[in-house]
MARZA-633527 format. One record per residue: residue in three letters; chain; x, y, z of N, C-alpha, C, O, CB in turn. Coordinates in pm, whole numbers. Glycine has a CB too. Layout:
BAPA  residuo  cadena   neast  nnorth     nup  caeast  canorth    caup   ceast  cnorth     cup   oeast  onorth     oup  cbeast  cbnorth    cbup
BAPA      ALA       A       X       Y       Z       X        Y       Z       X       Y       Z       X       Y       Z       X        Y       Z
...
//
This chain:
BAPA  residuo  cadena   neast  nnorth     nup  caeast  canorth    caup   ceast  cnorth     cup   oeast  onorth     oup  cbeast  cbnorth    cbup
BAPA      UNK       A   -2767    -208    1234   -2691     -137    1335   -2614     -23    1268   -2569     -43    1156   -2597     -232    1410
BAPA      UNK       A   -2590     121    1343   -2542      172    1293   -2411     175    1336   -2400     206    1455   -2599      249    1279
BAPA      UNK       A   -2311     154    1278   -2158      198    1313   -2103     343    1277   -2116     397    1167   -2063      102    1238
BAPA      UNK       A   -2036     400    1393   -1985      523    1414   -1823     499    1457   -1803     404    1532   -2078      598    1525
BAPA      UNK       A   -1743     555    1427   -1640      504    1417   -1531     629    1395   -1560     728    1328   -1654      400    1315
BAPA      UNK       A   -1361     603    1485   -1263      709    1447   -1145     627    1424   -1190     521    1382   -1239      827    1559
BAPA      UNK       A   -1064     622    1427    -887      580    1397    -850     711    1442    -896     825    1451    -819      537    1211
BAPA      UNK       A    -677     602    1481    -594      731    1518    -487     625    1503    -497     502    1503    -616      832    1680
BAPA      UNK       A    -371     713    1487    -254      610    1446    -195     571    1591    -210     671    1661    -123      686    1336
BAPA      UNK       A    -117     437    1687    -127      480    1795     104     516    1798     191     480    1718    -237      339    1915
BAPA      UNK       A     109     576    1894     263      581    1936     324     471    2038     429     408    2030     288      720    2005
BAPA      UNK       A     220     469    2137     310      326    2227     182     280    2339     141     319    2448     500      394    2348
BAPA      UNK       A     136     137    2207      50      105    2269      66      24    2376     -43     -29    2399     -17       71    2203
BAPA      UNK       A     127      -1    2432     139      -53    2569     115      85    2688      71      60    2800     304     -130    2581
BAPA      UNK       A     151     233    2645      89      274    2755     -60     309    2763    -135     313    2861     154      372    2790
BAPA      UNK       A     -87     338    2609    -210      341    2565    -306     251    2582    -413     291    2536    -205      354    2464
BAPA      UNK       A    -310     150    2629    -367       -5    2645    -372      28    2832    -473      -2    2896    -224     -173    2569
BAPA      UNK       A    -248      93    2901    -249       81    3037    -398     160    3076    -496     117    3137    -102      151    3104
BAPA      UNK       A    -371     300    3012    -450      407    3056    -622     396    3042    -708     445    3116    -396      524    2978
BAPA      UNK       A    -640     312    2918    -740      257    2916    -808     149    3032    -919     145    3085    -723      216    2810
BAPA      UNK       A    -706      77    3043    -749      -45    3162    -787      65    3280    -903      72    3321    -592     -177    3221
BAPA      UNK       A    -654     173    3347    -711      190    3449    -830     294    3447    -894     320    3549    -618      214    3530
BAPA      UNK       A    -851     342    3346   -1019      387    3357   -1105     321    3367   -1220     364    3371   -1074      445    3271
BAPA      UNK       A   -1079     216    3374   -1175       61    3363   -1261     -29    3297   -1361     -91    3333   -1238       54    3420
BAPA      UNK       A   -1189     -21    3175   -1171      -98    3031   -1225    -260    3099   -1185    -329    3193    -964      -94    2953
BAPA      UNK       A   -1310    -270    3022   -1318     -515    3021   -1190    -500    2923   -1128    -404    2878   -1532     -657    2891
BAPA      UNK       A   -1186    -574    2918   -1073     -658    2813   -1152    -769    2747   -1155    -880    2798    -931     -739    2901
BAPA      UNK       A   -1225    -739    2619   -1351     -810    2530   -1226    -935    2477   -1224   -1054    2507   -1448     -680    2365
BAPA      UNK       A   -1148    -874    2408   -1079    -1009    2316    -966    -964    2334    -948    -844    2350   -1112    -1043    2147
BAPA      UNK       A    -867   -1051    2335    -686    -1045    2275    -664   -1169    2193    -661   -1282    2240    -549    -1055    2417
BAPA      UNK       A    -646   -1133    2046    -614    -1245    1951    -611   -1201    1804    -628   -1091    1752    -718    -1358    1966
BAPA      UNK       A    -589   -1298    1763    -554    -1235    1620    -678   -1208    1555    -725   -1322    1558    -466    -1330    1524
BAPA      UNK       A    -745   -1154    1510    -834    -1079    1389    -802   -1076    1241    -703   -1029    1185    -840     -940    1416
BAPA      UNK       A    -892   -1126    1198    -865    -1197    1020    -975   -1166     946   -1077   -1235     951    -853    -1380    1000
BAPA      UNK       A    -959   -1033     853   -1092     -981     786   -1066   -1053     638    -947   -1079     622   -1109     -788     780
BAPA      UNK       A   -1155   -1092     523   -1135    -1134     409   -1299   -1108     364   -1412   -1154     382   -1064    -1286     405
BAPA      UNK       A   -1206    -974     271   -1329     -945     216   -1331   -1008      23   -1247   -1051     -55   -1344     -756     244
BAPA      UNK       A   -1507    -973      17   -1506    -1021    -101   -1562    -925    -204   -1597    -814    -164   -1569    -1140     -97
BAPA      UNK       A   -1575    -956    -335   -1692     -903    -431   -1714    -920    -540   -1601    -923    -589   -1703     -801    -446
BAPA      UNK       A   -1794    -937    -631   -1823     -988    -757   -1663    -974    -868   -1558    -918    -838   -1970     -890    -813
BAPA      UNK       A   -1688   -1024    -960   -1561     -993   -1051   -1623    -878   -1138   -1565    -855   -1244   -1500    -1135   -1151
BAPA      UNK       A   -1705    -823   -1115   -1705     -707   -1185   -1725    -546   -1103   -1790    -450   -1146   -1814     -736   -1282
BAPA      UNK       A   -1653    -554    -983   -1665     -478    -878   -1746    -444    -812   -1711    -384    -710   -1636     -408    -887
BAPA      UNK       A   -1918    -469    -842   -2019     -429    -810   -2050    -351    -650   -2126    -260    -616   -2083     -536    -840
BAPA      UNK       A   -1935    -452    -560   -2002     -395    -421   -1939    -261    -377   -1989    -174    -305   -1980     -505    -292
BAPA      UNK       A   -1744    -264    -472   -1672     -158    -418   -1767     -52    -511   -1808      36    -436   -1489     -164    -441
BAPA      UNK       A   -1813     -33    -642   -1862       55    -701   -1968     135    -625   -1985     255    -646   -1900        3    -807
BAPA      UNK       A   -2058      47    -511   -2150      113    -447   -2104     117    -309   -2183     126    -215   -2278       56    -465
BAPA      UNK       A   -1983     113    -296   -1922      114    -172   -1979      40     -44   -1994      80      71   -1911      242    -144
BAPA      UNK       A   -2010    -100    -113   -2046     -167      -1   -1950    -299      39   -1861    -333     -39   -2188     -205     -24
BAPA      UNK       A   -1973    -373     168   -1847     -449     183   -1933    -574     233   -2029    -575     311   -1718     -380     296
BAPA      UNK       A   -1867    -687     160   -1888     -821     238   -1784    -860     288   -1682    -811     240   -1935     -929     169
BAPA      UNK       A   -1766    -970     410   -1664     -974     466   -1689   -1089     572   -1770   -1077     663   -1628     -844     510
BAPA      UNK       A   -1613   -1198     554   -1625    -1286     673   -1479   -1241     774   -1364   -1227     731   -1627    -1468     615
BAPA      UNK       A   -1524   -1224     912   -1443    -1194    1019   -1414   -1298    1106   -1500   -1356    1172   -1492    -1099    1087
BAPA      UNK       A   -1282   -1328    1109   -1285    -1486    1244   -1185   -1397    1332   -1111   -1312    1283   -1189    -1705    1182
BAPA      UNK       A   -1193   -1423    1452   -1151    -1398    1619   -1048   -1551    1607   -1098   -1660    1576   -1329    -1404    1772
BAPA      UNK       A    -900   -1530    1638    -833    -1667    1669    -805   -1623    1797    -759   -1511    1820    -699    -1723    1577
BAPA      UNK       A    -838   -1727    1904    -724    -1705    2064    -698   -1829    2099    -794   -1871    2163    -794    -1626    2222
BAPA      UNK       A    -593   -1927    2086    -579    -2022    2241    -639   -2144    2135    -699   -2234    2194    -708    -1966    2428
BAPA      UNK       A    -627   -2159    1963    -707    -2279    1941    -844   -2241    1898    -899   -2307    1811    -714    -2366    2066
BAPA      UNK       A    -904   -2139    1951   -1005    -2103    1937   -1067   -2023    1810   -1001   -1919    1803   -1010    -2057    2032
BAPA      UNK       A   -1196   -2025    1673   -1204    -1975    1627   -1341   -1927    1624   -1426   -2013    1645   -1146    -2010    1564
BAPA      UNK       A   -1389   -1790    1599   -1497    -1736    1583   -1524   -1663    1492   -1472   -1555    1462   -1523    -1691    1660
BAPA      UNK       A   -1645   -1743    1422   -1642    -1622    1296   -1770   -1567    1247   -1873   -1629    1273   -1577    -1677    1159
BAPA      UNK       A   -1776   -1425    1159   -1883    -1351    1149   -1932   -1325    1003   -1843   -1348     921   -1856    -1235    1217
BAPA      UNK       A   -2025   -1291     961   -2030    -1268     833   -2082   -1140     847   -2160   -1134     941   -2104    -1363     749
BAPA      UNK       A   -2062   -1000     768   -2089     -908     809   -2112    -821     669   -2026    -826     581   -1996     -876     909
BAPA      UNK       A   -2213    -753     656   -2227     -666     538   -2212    -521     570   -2269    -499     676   -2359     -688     474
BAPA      UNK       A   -2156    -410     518   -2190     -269     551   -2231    -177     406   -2206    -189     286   -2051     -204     632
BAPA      UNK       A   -2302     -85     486   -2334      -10     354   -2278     137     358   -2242     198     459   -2498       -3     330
BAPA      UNK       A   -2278     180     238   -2254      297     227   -2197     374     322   -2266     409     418   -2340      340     197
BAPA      UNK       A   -2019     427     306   -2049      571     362   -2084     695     395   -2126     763     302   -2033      592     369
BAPA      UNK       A   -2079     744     500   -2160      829     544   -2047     967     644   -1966     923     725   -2282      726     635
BAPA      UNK       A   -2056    1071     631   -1939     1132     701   -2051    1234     797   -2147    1303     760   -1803     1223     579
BAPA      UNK       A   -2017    1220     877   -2162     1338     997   -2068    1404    1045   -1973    1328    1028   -2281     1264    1160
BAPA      UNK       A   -2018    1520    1107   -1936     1594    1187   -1808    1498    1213   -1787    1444    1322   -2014     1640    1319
BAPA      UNK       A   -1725    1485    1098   -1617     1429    1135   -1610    1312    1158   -1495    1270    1177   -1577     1474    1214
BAPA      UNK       A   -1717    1218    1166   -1720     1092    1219   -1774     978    1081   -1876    1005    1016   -1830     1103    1361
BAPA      UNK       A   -1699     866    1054   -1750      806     976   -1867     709     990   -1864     629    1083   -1665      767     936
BAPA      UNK       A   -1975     711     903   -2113      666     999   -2131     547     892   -2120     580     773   -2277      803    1021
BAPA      UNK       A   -2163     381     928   -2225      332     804   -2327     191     884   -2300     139     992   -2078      276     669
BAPA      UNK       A   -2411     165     820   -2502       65     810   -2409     -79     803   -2342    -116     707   -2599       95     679
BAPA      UNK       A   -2427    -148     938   -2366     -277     924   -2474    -352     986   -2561    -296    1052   -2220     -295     991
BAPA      UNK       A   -2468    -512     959   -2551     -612     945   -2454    -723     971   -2403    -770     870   -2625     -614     813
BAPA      UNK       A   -2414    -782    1102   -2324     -892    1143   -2436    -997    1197   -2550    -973    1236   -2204     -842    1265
BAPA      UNK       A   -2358   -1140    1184   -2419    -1252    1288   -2300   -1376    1266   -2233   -1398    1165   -2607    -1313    1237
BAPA      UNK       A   -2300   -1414    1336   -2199    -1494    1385   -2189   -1641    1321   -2308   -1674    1331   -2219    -1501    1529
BAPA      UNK       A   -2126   -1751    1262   -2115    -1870    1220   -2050   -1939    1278   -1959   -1905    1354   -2088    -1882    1125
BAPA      UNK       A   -2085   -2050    1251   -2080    -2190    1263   -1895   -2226    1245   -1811   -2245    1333   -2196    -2264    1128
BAPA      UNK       A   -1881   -2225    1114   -1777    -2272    1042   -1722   -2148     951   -1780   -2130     844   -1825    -2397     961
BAPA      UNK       A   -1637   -2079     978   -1618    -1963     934   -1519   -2033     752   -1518   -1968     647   -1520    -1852    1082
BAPA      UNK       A   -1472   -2130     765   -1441    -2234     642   -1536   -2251     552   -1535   -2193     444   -1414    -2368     681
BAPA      UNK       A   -1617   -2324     587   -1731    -2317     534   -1815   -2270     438   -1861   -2302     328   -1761    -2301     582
BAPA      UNK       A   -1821   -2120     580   -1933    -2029     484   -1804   -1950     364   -1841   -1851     300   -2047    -1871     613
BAPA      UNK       A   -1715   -1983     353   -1567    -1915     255   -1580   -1996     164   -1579   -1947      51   -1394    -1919     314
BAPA      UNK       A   -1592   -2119     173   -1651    -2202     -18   -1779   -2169     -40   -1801   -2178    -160   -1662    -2403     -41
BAPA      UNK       A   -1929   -2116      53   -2021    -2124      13   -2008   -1947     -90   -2044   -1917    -204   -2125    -2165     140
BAPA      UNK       A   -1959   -1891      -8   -1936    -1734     -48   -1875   -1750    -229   -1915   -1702    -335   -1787    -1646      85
BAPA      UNK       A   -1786   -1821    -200   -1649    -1879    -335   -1734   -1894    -448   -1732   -1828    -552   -1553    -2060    -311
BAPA      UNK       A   -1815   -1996    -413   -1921    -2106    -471   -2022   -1998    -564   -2048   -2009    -684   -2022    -2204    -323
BAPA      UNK       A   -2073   -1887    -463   -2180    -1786    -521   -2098   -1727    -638   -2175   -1725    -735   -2236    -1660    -406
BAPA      UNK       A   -1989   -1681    -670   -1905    -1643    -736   -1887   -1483    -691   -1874   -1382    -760   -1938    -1679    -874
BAPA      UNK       A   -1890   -1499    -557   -1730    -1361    -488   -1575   -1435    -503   -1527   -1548    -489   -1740    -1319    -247
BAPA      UNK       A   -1534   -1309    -536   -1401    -1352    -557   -1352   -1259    -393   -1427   -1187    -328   -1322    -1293    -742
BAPA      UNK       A   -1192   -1293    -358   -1163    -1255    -233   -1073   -1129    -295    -978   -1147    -371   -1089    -1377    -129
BAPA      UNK       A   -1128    -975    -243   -1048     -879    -312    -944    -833    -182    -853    -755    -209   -1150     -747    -386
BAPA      UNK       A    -955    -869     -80    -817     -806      31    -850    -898     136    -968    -932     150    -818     -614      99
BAPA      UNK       A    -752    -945     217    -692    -1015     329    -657    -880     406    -619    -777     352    -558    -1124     291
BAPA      UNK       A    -674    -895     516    -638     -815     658    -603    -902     762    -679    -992     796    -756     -730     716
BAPA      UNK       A    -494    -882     816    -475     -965     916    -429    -827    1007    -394    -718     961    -364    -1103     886
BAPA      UNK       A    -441    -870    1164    -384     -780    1244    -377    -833    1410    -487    -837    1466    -467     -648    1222
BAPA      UNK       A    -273    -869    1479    -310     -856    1658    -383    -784    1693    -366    -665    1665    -219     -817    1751
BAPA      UNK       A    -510    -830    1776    -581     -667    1818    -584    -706    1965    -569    -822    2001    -769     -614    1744
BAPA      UNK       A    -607    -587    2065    -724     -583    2188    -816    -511    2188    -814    -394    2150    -690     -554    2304
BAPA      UNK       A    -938    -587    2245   -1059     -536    2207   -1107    -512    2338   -1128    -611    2408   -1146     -623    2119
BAPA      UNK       A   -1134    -370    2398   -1186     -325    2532   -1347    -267    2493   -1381    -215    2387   -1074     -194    2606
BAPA      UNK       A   -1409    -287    2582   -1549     -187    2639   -1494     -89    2747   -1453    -121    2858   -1690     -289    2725
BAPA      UNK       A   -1503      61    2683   -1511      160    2783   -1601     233    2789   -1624     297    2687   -1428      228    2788
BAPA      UNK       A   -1695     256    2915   -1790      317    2922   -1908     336    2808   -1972     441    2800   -1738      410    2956
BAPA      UNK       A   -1928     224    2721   -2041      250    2613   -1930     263    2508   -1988     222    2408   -2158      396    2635
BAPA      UNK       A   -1787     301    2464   -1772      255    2317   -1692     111    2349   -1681      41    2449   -1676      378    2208
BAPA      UNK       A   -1636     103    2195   -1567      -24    2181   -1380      14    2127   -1350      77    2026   -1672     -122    2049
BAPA      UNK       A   -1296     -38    2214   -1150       38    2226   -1103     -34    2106   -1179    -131    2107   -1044       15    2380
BAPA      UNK       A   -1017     -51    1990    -976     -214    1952    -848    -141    1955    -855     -19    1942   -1034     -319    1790
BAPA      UNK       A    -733    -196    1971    -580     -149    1930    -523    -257    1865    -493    -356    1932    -481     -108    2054
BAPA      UNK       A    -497    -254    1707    -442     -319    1649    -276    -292    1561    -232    -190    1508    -543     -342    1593
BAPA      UNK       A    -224    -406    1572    -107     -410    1498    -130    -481    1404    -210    -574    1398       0     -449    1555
BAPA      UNK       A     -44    -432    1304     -45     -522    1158      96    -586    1152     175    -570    1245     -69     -419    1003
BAPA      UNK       A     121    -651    1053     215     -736    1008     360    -604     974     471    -622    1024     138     -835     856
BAPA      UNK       A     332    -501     898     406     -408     875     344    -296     803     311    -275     686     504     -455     819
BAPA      UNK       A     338    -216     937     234     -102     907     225     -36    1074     252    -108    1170      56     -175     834
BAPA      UNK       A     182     112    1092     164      184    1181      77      86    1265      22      -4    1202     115      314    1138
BAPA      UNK       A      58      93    1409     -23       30    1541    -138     172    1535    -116     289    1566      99        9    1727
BAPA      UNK       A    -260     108    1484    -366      182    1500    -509     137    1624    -534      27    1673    -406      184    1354
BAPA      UNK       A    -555     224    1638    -671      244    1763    -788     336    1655    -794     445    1599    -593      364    1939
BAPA      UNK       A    -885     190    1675   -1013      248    1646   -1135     261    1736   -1148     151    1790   -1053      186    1550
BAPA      UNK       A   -1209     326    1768   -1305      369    1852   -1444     326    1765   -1452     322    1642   -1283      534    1887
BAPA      UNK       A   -1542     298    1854   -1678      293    1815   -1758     301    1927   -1747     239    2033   -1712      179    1740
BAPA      UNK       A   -1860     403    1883   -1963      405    1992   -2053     506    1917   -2062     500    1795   -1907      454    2154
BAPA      UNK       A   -2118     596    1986   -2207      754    1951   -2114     842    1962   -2029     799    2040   -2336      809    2058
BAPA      UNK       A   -2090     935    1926   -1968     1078    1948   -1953    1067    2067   -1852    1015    2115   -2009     1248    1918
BAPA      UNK       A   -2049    1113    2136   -2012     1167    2310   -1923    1060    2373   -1831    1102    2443   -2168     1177    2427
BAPA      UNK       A   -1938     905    2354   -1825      798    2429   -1726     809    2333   -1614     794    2381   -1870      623    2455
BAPA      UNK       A   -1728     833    2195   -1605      808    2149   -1482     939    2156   -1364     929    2122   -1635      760    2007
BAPA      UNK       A   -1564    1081    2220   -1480     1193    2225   -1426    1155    2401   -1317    1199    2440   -1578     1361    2187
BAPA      UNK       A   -1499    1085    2479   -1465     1054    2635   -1364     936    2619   -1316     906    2728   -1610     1006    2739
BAPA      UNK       A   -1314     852    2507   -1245      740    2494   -1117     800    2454   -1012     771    2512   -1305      638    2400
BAPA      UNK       A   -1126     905    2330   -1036     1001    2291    -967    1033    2464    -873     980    2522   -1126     1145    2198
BAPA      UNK       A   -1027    1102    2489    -936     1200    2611    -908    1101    2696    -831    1141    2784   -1018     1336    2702
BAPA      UNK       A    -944     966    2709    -880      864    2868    -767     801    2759    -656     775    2806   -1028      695    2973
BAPA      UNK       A    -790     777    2629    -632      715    2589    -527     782    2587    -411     743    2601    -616      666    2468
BAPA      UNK       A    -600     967    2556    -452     1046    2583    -375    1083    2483    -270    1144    2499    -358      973    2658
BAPA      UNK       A    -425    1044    2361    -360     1143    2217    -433    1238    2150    -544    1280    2182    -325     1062    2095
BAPA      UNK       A    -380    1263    2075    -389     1412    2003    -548    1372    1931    -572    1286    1846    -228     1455    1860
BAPA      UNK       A    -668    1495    2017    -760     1456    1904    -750    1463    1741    -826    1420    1654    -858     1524    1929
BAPA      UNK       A    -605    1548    1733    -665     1586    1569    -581    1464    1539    -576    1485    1418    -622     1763    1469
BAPA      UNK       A    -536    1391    1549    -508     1270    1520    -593    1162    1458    -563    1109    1351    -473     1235    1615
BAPA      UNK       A    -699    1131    1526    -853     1091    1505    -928    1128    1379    -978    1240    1380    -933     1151    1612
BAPA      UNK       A    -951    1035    1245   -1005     1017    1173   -1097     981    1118   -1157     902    1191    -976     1005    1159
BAPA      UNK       A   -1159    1000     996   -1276      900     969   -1203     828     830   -1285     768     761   -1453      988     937
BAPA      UNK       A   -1103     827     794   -1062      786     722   -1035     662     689   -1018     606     797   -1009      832     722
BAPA      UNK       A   -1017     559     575   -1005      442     583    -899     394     627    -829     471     693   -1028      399     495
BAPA      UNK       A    -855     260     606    -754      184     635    -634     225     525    -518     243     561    -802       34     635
BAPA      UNK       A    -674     235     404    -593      265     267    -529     414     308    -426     446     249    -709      272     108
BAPA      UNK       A    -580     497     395    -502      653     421    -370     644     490    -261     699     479    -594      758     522
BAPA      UNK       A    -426     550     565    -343      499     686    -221     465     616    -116     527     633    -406      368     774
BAPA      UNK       A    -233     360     530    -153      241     465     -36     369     383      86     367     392    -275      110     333
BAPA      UNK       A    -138     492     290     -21      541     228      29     625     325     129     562     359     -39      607      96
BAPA      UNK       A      28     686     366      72      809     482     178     709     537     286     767     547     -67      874     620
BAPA      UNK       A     183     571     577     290      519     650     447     473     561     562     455     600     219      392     721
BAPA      UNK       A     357     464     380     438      429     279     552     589     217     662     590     162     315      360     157
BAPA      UNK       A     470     692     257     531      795     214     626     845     332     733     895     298     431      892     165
BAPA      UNK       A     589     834     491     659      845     571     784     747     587     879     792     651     586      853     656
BAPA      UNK       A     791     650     550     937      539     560     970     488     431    1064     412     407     915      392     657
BAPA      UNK       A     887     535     347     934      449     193     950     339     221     999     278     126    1065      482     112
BAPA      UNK       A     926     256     341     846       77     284     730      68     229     669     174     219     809      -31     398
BAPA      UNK       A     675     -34     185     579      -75     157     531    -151     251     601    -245     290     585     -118      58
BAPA      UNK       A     360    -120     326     337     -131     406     238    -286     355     188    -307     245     303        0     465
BAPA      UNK       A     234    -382     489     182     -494     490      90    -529     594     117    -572     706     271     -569     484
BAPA      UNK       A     -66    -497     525    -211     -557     621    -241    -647     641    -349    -662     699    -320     -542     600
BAPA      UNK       A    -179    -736     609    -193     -895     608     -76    -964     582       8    -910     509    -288     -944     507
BAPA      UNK       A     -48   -1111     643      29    -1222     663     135   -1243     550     257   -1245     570     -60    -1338     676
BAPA      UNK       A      48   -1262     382      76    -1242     290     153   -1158     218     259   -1173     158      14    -1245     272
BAPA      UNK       A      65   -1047     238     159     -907     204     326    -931     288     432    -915     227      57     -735     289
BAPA      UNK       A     322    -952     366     411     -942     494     552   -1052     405     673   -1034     412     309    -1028     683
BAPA      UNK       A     482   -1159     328     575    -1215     262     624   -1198     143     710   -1271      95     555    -1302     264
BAPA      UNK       A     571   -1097      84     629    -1056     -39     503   -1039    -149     515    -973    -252     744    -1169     -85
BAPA      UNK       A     383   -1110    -111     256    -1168    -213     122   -1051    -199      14   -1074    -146     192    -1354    -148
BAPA      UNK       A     165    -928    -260      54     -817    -318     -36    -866    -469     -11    -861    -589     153     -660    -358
BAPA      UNK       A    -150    -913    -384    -262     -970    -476    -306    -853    -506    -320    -811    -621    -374    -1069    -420
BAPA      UNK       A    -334    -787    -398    -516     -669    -424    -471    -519    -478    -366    -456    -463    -630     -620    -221
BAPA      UNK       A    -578    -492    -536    -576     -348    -571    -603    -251    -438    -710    -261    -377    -692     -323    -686
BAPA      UNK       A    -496    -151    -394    -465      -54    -239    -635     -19    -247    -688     -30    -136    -319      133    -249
BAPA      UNK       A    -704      10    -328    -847       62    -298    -948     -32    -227   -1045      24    -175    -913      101    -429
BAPA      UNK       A    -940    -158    -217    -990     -230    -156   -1028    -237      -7   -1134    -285      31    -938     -297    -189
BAPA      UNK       A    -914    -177      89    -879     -193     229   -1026    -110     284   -1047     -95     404    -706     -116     276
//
């Protein structure tokens, strides 16, 4: 599958979340989102810029989880483009000792609240982190993700292809905290190297 994809930092996602619904957004998921990625101890996957990553969905008790590979980036007119390969598991525990077991080590934790909408052909997510800017990422083909742009109502030049790590310093240089993508971080416990995210 190919993933196409923007960010934008958001200002107040509760109206941003409204304006979406009434264009007539599903409402796919509301729950917490838990990325943990991995990679050899000798960097191999960040060196070729590729990502492994088990993803679990928590709502209500409930857990769902994914195993997901992507490859290489790719930048097309502004838009970040890359090769992903998801399917869904059993025991998202599980497949985390079998992963362990192969000898990946875990190089970043992400944690974040998200909502996850379908509008018109893309995919809305608006997430908060633990301590860090409330970001909105888009996915679809350009044409839904420039029609998703204009019904949420912020600034296109806002809209990036940039990673999560741009995000992270831009919010560290704007408040001089140190910003926290995960649970951990959030408590004081910076394992990973910032290039990871």
């Amino acid at each position: 599958m190919r993933e196409v994809e923007l960010k934008s930092v958001v200002d107040d996602a509760v109206l941003r979340r409204r304006r979406v619904e009434q264009a007539g957004a599903t409402l796919l998921f509301e729950g917490a989102l838990r990325d943990v990625r991995y990679d050899t101890a000798g960097g191999d996957l960040i060196r070729r810029d590729h990502v492994l990553r088990i993803r679990t969905y928590a709502h209500a008790g409930k857990i769902e989880g994914h195993l997901d590979w992507k490859g290489e980036t790719r930048y097309e007119e502004g838009f970040k483009i890359r090769e992903e390969i998801s399917t869904t598991v059993g025991d998202p525990e599980v497949l985390a000792s079998i992963v362990s077991n192969l000898g990946f080590l875990i190089i970043r934790e992400i944690d974040r609240e998200i909502a996850q909408y379908s509008l018109h052909g893309a995919v809305v997510r608006f997430e908060h982190y633990p301590r860090m800017d409330d970001l909105v990422e888009i996915e679809g083909d350009a044409g839904v993700i420039e029609k998703a742009i204009l019904t949420i109502g912020l600034p296109r030049s806002g809209f990036t292809s940039e990673r999560l790590t741009d995000f992270v310093a831009r919010f560290e240089r704007r408040t001089g905290d140190r910003a926290a993508v995960s649970s951990r971080e959030r408590g004081g416990e910076f394992l990973y190297r910032e290039n990871t995210a």
